[in-house]
C-alpha positions in Angstrom: 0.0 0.0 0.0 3.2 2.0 0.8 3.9 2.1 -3.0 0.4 2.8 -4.0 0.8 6.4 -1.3 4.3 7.2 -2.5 3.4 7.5 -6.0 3.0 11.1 -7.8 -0.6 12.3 -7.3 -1.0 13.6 -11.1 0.2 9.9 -11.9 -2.3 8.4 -9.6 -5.3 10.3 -10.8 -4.3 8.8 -14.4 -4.3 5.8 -13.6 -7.5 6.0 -12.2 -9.1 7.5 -14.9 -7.6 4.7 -17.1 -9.5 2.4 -14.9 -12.9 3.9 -14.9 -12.5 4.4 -18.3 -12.9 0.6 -18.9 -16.7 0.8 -17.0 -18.7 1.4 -20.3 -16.6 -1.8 -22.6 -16.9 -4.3 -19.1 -21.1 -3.5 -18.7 -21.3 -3.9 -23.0 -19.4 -7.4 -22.8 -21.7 -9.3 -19.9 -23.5 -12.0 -21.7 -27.0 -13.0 -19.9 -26.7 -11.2 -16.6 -29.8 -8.1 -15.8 -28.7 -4.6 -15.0 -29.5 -5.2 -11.5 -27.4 -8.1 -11.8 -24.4 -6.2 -12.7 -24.7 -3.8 -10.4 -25.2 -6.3 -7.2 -22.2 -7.9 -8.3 -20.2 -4.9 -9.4 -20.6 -3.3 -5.9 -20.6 -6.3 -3.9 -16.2 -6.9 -5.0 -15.9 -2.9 -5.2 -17.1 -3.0 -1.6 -14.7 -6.1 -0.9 -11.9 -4.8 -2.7 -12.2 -0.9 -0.5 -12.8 -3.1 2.7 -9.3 -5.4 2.3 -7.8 -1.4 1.7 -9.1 -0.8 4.5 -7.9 -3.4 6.5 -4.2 -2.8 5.0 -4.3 0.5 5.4 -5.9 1.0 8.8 -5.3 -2.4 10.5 -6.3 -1.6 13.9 -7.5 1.8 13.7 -10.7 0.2 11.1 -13.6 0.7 13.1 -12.1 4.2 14.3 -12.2 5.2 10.7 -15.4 4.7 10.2 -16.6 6.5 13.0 -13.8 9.6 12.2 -15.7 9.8 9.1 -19.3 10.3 11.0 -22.5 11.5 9.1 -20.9 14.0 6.5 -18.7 10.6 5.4 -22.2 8.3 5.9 -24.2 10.4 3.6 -21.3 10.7 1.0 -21.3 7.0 0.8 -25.0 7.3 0.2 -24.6 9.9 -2.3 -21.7 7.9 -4.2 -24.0 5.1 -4.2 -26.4 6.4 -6.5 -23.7 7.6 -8.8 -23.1 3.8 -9.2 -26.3 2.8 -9.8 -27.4 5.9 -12.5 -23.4 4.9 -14.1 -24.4 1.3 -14.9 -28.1 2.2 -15.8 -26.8 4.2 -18.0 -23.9 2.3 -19.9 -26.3 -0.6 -19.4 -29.1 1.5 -21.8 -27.1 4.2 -23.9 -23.8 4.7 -25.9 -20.5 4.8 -23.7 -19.6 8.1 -25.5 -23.0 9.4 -24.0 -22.4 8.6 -21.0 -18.8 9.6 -20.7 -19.4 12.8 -22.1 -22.1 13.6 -19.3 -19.8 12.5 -16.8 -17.4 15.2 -17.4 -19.6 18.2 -16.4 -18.8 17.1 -13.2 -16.8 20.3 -12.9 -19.5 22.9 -14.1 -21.9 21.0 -11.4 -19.0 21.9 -9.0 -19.3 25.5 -10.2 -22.8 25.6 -10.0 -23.4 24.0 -6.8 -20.3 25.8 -4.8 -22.4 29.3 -5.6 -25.6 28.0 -4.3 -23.7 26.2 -1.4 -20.6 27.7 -0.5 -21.1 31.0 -2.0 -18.5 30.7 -4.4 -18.6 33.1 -7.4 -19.4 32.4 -10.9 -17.1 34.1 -13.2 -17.2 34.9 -16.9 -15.5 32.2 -18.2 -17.9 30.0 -16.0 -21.2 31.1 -17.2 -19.7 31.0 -21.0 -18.9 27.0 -20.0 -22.3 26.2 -18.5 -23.8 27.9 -21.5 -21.6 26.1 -24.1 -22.5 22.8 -21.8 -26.2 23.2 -22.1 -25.7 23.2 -25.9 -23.9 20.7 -26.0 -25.8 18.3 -24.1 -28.6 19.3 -26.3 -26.7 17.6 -29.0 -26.5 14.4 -27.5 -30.1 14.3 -26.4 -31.6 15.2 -29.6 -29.6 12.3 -31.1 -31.2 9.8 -28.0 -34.7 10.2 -28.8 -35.5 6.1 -27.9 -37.2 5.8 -24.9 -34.2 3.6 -23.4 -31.3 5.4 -24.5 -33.1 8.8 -23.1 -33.8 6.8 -19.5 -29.8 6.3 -19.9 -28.3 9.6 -20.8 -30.6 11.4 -18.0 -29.5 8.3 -15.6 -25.8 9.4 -16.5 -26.2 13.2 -14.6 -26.4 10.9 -11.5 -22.6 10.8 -11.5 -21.2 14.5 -12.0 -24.3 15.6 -9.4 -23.0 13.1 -6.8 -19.6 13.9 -7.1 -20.0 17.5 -7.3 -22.3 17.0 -4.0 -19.2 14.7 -2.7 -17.0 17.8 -3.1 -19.3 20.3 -1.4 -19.1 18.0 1.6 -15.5 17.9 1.5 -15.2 21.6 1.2 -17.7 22.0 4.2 -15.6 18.8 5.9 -12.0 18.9 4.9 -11.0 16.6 7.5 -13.1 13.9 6.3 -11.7 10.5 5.3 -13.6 9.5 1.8 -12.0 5.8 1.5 -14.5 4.7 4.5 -17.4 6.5 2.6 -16.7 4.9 -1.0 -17.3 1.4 1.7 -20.5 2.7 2.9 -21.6 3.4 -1.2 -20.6 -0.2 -2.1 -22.7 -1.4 0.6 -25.8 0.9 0.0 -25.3 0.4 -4.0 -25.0 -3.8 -3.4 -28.8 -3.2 -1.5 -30.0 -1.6 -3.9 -29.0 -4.2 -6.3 -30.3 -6.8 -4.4 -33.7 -5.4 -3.6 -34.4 -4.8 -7.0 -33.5 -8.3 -7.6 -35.7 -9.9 -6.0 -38.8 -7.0 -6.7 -37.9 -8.1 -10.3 -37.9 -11.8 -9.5 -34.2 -12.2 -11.1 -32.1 -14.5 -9.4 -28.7 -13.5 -8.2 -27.0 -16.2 -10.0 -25.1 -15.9 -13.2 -22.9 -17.4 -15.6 -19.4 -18.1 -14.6 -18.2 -15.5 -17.7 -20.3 -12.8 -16.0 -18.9 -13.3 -12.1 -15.6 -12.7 -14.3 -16.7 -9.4 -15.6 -18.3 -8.5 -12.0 -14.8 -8.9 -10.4 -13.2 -7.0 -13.0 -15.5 -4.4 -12.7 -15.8 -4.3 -8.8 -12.1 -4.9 -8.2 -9.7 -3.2 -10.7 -12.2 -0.9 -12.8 -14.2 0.7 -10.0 -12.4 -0.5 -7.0 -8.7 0.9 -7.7 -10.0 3.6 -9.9 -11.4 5.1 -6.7 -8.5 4.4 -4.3 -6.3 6.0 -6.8 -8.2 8.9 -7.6 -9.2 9.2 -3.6 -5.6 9.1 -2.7 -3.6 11.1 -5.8 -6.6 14.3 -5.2 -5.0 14.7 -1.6 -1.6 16.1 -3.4 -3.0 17.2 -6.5 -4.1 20.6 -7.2 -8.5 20.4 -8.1 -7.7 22.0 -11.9 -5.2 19.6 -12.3 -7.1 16.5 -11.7 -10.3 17.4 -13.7 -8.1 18.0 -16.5 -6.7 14.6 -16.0 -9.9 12.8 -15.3 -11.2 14.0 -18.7 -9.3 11.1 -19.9 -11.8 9.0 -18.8 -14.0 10.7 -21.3 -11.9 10.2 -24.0 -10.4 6.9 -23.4 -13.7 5.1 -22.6 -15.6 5.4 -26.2 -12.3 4.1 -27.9 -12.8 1.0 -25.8 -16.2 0.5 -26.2 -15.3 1.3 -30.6 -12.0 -1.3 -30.8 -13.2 -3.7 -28.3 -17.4 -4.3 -28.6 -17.9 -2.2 -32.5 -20.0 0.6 -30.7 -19.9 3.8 -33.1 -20.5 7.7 -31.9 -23.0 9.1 -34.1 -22.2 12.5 -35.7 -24.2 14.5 -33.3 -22.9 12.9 -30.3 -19.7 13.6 -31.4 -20.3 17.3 -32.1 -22.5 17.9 -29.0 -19.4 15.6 -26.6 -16.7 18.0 -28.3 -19.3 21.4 -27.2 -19.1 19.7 -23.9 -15.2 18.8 -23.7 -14.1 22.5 -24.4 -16.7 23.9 -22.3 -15.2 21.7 -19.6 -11.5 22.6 -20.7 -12.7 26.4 -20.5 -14.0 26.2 -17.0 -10.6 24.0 -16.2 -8.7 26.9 -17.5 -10.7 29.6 -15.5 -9.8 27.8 -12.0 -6.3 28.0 -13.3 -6.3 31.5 -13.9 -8.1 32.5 -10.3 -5.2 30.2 -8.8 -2.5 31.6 -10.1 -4.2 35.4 -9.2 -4.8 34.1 -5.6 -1.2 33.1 -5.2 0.0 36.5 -6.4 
């Protein structure tokens, strides 16, 4: 675990972008197993795989943790959790580029959220990105008109809300430990899973090919995509690490295209590269009010 900490932070955050990035190409390639299915079994190894980091990382201090972390790290957990379940809804019902591309707003959510929250200020350069966001987002959604692949892309704003929420509470709590929290949302998102299992009347049990692709998932995609992301943001500046983390964006429909045949259509594209500079553009303006607070 010593090597994982000692690692560069910027070099960290890559590599967990790299692994989330595989999320939309491991939900496409599952053979027989429901949506609920994949998420039961997806959260039930992510929660495995943070709770032996845990154990390594906290030995006898675990339960301590946990309690350190108190409601604001509780009701991140919960939050995360939902994140989890609108991400595989929605790979499991639209186009990995759809969902990717949504994903990365994360940052204007940030933006929006810290001025209603923390009373953060919206700059220029902000409003121009939520603006140029909107449009873009249009884009995509005009090109989703299906019943399903609508359900999906609106499912995929679960996951930049959630983690812009997540961030509020860590500016509000900055002492607050999130590995015990991202515990507590593979919990919540395994019981949600389950429940809607059994209201569906699916069993838990599939094929041997699919348990694969739920460790995969649980364990390396979502499991030390987290811990590296969780552990590189502590010594990474916040600019820095969304322009990273737009990787994930762009890395994740090339998978899905070389690996499982999934084209972007035109519109997608268009409306995804709307969204990508808007993103860049709000990425650049935090640079800029940086670099003026440290002068």
């Amino acid at each position: 675990m010593n090597i994982i900490k000692n690692l560069p932070g910027p070099l960290l955050i890559f590599l967990g972008a790299l692994s989330l990035s595989f999320g939309g190409l491991i939900v496409k390639s599952f053979d027989g197993a429901t949506l609920w299915q994949i998420l039961f079994w997806r959260s039930l190894f992510f929660g495995l795989t943070v709770l032996t980091f845990l154990i390594f990382t906290y030995k006898k201090r675990l339960f301590n943790s946990f309690y350190a972390s108190g409601l604001p790290g509780f009701f991140s957990g919960i939050i995360l959790s939902f994140g989890f379940c609108g991400y595989v809804f929605a790979m499991y019902n639209t186009a990995v580029a759809n969902t990717n591309f949504i994903i990365s707003l994360q940052v204007l959510f940030l933006a929006i959220f810290g001025y209603f929250f923390l009373k953060e200020k919206i700059s220029v350069l902000t409003l121009t990105s939520i603006i140029l966001a909107i449009i873009g987002v249009f884009f995509m959604l005009g090109n989703s008109l299906s019943p399903g692949e609508m359900s999906g892309n609106l499912a995929a704003f679960t996951m930049p809300i959630t983690f812009a929420i997540l961030i509020v509470i860590v500016r509000k709590f900055p002492n607050v430990d999130m590995v015990p929290a991202q515990f507590v949302a593979g919990v919540s998102s395994c019981l949600i899973g389950l429940i809607a299992s059994i209201y569906f009347s699916y069993s838990l049990i599939i094929s041997f090919h699919d348990i694969i692709l739920g460790f995969i998932a649980g364990f390396f995609q979502v499991g030390f995509g987290f811990i590296f992301i969780t552990i590189g943001a502590r010594t990474t500046p916040s600019a820095i690490v969304g322009i990273i983390m737009l990787s994930e964006s762009v890395l994740g429909p090339i998978w899905a295209f070389l690996f499982v045949g999934e084209r972007v259509p035109f519109f997608t594209i268009i409306g995804g590269a709307i969204i990508f500079f808007a993103v860049l553009l709000q990425l650049f303006s935090l640079l800029l009010f940086n670099r003026k607070k440290k002068l």
